[in-house]
C-alpha positions in Angstrom: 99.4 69.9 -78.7 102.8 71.1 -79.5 103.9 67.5 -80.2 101.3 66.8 -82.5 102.0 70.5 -84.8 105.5 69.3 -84.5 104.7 65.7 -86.2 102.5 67.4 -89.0 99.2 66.8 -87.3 96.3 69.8 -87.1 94.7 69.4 -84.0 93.0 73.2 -84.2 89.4 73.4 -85.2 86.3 70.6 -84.2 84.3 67.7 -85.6 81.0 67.4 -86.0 79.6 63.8 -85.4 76.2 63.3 -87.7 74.1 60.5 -85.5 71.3 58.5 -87.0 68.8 61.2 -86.5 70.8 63.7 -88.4 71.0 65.9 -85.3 74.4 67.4 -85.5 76.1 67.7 -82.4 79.5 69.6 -81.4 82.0 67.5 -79.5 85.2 68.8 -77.5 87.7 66.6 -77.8 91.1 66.8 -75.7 94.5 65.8 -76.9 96.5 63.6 -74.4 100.4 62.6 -75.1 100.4 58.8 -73.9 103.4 57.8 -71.5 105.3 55.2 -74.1 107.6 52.5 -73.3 110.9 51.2 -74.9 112.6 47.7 -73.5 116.1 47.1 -74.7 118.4 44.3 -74.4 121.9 44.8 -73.5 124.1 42.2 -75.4 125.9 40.7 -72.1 124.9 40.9 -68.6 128.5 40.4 -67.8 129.0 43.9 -67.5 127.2 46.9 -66.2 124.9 48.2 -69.2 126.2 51.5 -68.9 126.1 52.1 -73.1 122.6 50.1 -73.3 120.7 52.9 -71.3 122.2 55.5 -73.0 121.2 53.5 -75.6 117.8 52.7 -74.8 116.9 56.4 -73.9 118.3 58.0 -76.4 116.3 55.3 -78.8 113.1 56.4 -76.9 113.9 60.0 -77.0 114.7 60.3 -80.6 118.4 60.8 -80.1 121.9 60.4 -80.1 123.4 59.4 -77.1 126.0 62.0 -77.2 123.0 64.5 -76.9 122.0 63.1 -73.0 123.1 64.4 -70.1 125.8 62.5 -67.9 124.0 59.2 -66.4 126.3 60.6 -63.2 123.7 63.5 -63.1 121.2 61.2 -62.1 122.1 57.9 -60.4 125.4 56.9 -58.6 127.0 55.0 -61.4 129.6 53.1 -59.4 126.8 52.2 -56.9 124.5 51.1 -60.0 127.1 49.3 -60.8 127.1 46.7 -58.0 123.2 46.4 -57.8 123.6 45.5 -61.5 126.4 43.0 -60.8 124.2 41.5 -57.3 121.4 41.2 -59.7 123.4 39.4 -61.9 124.4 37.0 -59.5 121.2 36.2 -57.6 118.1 35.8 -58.2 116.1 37.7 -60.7 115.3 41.5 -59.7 115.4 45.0 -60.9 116.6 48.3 -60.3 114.7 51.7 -61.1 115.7 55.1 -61.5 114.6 58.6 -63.4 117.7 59.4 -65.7 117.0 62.2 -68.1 112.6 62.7 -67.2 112.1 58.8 -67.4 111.8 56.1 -65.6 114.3 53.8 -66.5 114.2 50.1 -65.4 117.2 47.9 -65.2 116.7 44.3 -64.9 119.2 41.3 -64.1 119.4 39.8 -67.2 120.0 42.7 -68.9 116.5 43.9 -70.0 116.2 48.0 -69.8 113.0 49.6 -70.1 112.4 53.6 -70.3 109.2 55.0 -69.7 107.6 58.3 -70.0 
C-alpha cells in the first residue's frame, strides 16, 4: 500500500459493485505488489558481466548503479567469475544468486534476469 501512495495511487476507501438486480454489495478488495522481472543482455559474453548486473538491478530497482551495495556483499565474485567463464565454454546453463533482495539469474550467453 505504501508503493501504490508513493506512485500517486489512492488505494484508501471501497467500491461498490451495482449487479443486474441493483442490489448493492460491499466488496473488500486487497492490494498485492506482484514480483516483476527484468532480463538484460550483456554486450559480450567474453567477459564476466560484472557491470551488466549492476546494470540490470539497478534498471529494475529504479536506480543508479552507484547506489547498490558491493556485488562482493553477496556472491563470491572471483568464484562467479569462473562459473560465468565454464558456462561460456560449455554447454548452455545458468547461475543464480540473491544480490541486493533479488534473485538474479545469470545465464551463459550473457542473458541476466532479476526478479522480485
Amino acid at each position: 500500500m505504501i508503493s501504490a501512495h508513493e506512485n500517486g495511487l489512492d488505494v484508501t476507501g471501497g467500491w461498490q459493485i451495482v449487479p443486474e438486480s441493483e442490489t448493492t454489495l460491499a466488496w473488500d478488495i486487497e492490494i498485492t505488489q506482484l514480483a516483476r522481472e527484468t532480463t538484460h543482455q550483456s554486450p559480450t559474453t567474453d567477459e564476466f558481466p560484472v557491470d551488466s548486473i549492476l546494470t540490470a538491478v539497478a534498471s529494475h530497482e529504479g536506480v543508479e548503479k552507484t547506489e547498490l551495495p558491493p556485488l562482493q556483499d553477496s556472491i563470491d565474485v572471483e568464484s562467479l567469475e569462473k562459473m560465468f567463464e565454464d558456462l561460456a565454454d560449455g554447454p548452455p546453463g545458468e547461475v543464480t544468486f540473491y544480490y541486493s533482495g533479488y534473485r538474479v539469474t545469470v545465464y551463459g550467453d550473457g542473458q541476466i534476469t532479476v526478479e522480485g
